[in-house]
C-alpha positions as CSV (number, residue, x, y, z in Angstrom):
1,X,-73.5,25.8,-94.0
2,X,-76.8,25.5,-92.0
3,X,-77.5,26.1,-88.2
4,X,-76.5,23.2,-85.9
5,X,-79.6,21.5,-84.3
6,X,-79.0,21.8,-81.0
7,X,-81.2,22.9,-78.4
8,X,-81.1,26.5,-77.4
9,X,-79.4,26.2,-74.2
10,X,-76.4,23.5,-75.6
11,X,-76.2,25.6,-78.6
12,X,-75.5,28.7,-76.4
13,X,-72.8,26.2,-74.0
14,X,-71.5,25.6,-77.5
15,X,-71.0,29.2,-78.6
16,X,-69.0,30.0,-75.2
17,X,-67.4,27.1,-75.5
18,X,-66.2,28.5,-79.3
19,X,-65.5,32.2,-77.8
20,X,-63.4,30.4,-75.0
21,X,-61.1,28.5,-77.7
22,X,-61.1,31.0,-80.3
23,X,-58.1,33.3,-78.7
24,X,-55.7,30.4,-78.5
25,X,-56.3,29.4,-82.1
26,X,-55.3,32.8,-83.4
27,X,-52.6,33.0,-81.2
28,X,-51.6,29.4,-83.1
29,X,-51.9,31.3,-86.7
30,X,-49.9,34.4,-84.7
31,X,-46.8,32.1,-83.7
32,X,-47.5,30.0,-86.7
33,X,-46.8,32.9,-88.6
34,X,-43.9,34.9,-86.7
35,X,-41.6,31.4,-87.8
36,X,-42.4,32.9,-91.5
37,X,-44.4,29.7,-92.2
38,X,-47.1,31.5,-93.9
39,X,-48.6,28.2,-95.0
40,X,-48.3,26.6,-91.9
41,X,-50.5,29.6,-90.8
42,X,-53.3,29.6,-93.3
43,X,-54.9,26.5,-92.0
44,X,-54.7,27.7,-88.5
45,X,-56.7,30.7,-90.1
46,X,-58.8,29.2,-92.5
47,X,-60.6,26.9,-88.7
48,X,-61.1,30.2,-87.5
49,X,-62.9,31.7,-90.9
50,X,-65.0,28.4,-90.9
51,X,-65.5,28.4,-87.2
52,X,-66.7,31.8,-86.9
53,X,-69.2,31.4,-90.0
54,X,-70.9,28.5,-88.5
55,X,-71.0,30.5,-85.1
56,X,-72.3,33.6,-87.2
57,X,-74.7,31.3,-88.6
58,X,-76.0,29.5,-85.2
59,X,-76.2,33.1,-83.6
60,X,-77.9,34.7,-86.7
61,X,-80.5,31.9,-88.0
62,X,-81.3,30.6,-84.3
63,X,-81.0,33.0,-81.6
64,X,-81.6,36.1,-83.4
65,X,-84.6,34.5,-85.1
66,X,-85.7,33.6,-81.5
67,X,-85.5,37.3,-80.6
68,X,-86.9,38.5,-83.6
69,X,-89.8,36.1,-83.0
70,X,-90.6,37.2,-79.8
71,X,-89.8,40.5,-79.3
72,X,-90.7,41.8,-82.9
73,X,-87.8,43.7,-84.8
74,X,-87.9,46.9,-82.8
75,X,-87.4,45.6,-79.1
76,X,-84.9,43.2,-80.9
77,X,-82.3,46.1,-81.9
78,X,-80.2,46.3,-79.3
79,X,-79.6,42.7,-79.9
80,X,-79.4,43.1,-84.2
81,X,-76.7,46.0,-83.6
82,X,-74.0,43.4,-81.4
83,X,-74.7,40.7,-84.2
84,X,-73.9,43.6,-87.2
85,X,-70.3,43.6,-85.8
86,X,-70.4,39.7,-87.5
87,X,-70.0,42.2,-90.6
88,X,-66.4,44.0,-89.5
89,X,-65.4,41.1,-87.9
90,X,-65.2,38.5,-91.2
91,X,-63.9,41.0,-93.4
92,X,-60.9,40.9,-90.4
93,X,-61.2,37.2,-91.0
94,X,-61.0,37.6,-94.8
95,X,-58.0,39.9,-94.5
96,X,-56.2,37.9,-92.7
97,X,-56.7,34.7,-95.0
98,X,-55.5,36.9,-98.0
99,X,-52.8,38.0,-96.4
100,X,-51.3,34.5,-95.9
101,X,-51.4,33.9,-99.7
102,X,-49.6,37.6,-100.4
103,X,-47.0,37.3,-97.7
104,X,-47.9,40.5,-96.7
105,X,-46.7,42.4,-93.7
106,X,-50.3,42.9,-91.9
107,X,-51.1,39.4,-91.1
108,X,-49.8,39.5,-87.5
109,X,-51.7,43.1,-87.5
110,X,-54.9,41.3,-88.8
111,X,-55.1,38.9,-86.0
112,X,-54.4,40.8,-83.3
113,X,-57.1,43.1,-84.5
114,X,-59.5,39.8,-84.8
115,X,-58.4,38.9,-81.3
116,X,-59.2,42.2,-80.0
117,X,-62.6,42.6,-81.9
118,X,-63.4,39.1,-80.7
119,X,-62.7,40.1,-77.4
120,X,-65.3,42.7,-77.2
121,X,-67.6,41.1,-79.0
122,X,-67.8,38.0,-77.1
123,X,-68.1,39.3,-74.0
124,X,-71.2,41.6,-75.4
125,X,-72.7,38.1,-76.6
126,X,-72.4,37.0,-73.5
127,X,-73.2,39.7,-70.9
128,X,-76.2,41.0,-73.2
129,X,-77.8,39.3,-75.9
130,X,-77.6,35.7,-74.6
131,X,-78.5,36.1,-71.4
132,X,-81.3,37.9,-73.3
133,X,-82.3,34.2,-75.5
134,X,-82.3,32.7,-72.0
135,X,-84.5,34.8,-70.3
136,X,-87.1,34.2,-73.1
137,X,-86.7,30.7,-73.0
138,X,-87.1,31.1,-69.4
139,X,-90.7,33.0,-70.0
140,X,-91.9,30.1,-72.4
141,X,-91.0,27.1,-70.3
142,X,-93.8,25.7,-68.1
């Protein structure tokens, strides 16, 4: 998977856009999979595993890079420690996806834990580190 190419700005529309939809598509997988229809649930799950690693990716190769070019790596931390949550929150991903192939009991657990996690995250994405890429984009425009 590779970054979109997107200008900064639409990339960052897009992202919202992504963090807007997100908790409706896990509440799918969550109603998907109180019916008991465990395979019904896994694609619902799998869009969000490949959703979020393109979004990881855009946020990671593109904007963080962006940071990381202009602010060097120590003004960029504040920025680096919101994106290491990427880590915690794909392993929520991950156990969620296995859990539709066991059939075990903490797939309704998982997601509501994603959902939750996502939650937080998003909004720190979006009160902190992107208004952050904007500003500097701001700074460099003539």
């Amino acid at each position: 998977m590779k970054p979109r190419e997107l200008p900064v700005n639409e990339l960052i529309e897009k992202l919202k856009e992504e963090h807007a939809n997100l908790p409706a598509i896990i509440d799918d997988a969550i109603i998907t999979y109180k019916t008991g229809n465990l395979s019904g649930a896994f694609p619902v799950i799998a869009d969000v595993r490949e959703t979020l690693s393109q979004h990881i990716i855009d946020e990671e190769a593109v904007l963080l890079k962006l940071l990381l070019d202009r602010l060097g790596k120590e003004a960029s931390e504040p920025y680096i420690k919101i994106l290491q949550e990427h880590t915690k929150i794909m392993k929520l991903v991950e156990q969620s996806v296995e859990s539709t192939y066991t059939g075990w009991t903490e797939t309704e657990n998982n997601l509501n834990t994603l959902k939750e996690e996502l939650a937080g995250h998003h909004k720190q994405e979006e009160e902190v580190f992107y208004p952050k890429v904007i500003s500097l984009l701001r700074e460099s425009s003539p």
